[in-house]
C-alpha positions in Angstrom: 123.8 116.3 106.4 126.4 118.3 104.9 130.1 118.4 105.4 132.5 121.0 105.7 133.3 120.9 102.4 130.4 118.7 100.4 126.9 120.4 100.5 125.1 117.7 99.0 122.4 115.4 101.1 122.9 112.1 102.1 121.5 109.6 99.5 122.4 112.4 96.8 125.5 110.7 95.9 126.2 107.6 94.4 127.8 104.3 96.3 131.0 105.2 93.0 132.5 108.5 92.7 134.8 109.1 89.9 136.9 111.7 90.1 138.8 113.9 88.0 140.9 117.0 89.6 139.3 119.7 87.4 135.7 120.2 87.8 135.5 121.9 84.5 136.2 118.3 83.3 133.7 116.7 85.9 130.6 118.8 84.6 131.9 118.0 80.6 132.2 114.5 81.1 128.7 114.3 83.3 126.9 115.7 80.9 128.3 113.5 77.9 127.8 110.3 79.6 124.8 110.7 82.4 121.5 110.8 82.1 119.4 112.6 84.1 122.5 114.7 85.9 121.8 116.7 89.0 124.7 118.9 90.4 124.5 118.0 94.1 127.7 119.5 95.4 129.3 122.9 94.5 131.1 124.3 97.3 134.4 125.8 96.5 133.5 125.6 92.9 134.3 121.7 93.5 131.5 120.1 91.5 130.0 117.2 92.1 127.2 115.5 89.7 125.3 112.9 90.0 123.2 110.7 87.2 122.9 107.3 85.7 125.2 105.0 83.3 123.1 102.3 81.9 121.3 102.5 85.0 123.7 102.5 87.0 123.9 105.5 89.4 127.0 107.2 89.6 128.6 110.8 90.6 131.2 112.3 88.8 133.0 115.2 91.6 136.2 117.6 91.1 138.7 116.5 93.5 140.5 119.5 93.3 144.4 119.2 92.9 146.8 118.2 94.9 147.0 115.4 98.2 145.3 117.6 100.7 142.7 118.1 98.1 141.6 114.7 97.6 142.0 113.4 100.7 139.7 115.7 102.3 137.1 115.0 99.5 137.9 111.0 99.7 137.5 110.9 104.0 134.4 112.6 104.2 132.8 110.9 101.2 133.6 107.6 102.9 132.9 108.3 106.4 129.8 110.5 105.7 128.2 110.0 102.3 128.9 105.7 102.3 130.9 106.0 99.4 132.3 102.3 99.0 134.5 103.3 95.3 136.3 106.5 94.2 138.1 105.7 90.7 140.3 108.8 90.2 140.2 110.0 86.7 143.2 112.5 86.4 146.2 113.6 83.9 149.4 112.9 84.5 152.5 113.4 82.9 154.9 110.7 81.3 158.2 110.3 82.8 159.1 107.5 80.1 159.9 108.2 76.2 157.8 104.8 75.7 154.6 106.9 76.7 152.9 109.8 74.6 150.3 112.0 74.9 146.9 111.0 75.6 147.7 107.1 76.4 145.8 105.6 79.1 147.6 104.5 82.4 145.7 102.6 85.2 147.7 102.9 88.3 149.4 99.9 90.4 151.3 101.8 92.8 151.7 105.1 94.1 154.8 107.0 95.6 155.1 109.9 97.9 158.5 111.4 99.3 155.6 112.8 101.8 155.3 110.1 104.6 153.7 112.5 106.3 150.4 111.7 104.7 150.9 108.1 106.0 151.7 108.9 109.9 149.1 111.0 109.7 146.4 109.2 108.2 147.2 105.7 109.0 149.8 105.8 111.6 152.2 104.2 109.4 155.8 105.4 107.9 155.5 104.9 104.6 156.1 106.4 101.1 153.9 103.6 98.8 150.4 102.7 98.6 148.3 100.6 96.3 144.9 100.5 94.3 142.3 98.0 95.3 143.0 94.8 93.3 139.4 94.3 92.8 138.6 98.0 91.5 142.4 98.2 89.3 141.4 95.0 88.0 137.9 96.0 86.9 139.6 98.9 85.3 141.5 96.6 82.7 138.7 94.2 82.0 136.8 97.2 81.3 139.6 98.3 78.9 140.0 95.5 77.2 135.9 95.2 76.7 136.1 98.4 75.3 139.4 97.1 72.9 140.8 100.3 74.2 145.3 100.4 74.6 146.3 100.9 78.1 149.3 100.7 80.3 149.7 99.3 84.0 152.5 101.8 85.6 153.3 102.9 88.5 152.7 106.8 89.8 154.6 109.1 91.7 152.3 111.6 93.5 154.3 114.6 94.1 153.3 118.1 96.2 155.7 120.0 94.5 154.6 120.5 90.3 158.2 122.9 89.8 160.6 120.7 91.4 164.0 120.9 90.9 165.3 117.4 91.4 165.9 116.2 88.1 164.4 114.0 85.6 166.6 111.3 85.9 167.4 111.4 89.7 163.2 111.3 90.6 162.8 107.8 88.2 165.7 106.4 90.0 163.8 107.9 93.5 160.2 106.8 92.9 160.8 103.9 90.2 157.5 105.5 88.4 156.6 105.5 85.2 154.6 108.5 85.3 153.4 111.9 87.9 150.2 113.3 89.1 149.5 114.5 92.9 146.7 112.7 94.4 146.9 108.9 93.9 148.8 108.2 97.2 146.6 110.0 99.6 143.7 108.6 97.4 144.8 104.9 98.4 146.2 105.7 101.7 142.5 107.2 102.9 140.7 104.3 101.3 142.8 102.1 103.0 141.7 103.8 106.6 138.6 103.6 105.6 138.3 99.8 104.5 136.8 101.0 101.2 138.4 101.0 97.2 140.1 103.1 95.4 141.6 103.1 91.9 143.4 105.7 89.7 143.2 105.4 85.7 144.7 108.5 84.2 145.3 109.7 80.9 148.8 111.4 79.9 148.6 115.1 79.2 152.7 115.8 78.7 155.7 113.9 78.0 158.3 115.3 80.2 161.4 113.5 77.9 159.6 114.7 74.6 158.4 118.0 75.6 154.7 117.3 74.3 152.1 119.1 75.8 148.5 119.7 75.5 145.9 122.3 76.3 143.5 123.1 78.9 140.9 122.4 76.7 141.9 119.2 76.0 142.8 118.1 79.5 138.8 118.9 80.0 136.8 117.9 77.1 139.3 115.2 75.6 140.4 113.0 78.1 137.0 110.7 77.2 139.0 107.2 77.2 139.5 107.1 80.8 135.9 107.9 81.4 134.1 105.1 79.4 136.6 102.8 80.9 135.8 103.7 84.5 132.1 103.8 83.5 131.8 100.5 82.4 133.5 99.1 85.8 129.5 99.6 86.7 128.5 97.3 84.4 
């Protein structure tokens, strides 16, 4: 049965969704990695493919960007689809001079100034939630399988991309390493759910050096935070 916003039947999508916010990026990285790839979702031009890794079934679904985004994706896919892991696998951008483009983060916290998303999802008043040990921890034993470089930082997951508190004033605020905008919902709507979540991220500017990349590199590059989160199937 379909949702509002997920077309796809039940038993069409896999027990582990990863999920990056473009869906451009979603179809690339299906494609390169799955074997025999179905596109079982494409409402909204949100895409959601689903294949095999090693034999391992998995779906690979654009969350969209943003905290309403992904949390609408992330509740329905747990309470309707039996979704037990979604690993997001987003950009972000480096608030630290010690990061550069294209390192790989995997998230230990994330920070909101919206507590809204927690009183409203959980009843709760607060502006920091966490990955699942068991899923973050995956994610670094994967990494270090792989003898791939990664960092262990903390995120904060803004709604507003133009803000204009500055630089300094949001690390003292947030005490994050680097930005994106869904991690905190993400964790905050596996937590109501009693199912895991996990962010590992890839950095696509450095806000102190003023390093950027393209769009085309945000969605065909950004492969190192892919076979990491694969080979948590292993």
């Amino acid at each position: 049965m379909a949702t509002p916003h997920i077309e796809a039947k039940i038993g069409e999508i896999a027990e582990t969704v990863l999920m990056p916010g473009d869906s451009l990026r979603a179809k690339f990285m299906a494609e390169k990695y799955l074997k025999n790839v179905k596109l079982v979702s494409s409402v909204r031009n949100a895409l959601f493919f689903t294949g095999e890794y090693k034999n391992k079934k998995v779906t690979i679904a654009g969350s969209g960007m943003g905290m309403f985004s992904i949390g609408t994706y992330a509740q329905e896919l747990y309470s309707e689809y039996g979704v037990n892991n979604i690993i997001r696998c987003g950009s972000a951008g480096a608030y630290s001079d010690k990061l550069n483009v294209m390192d790989v983060i995997i998230v230990n916290r994330a920070y909101s100034d919206n507590d809204s998303i927690s009183k409203l999802t959980l009843n709760e008043n607060q502006n920091e939630y966490f990955p699942s040990k068991e899923l973050m921890n995956k994610l670094i034993n994967s990494a270090k399988k792989l003898n791939k470089k990664y960092y262990v930082c903390s995120t904060n997951s803004t709604d507003v991309f133009y803000s204009i508190r500055s630089l300094e004033d949001t690390i003292k605020v947030t005490k994050s390493d680097v930005v994106e905008a869904e991690s905190f919902a993400l964790f905050a709507c596996a937590k109501r759910n009693n199912k895991r979540a996990a962010t590992i991220l890839q950095i696509s500017d450095s806000l102190p050096k003023g390093d950027y990349t393209d769009s085309k590199t945000r969605e065909q590059k950004f492969t190192d935070m892919f076979e990491i989160a694969l080979e948590t199937l292993i």
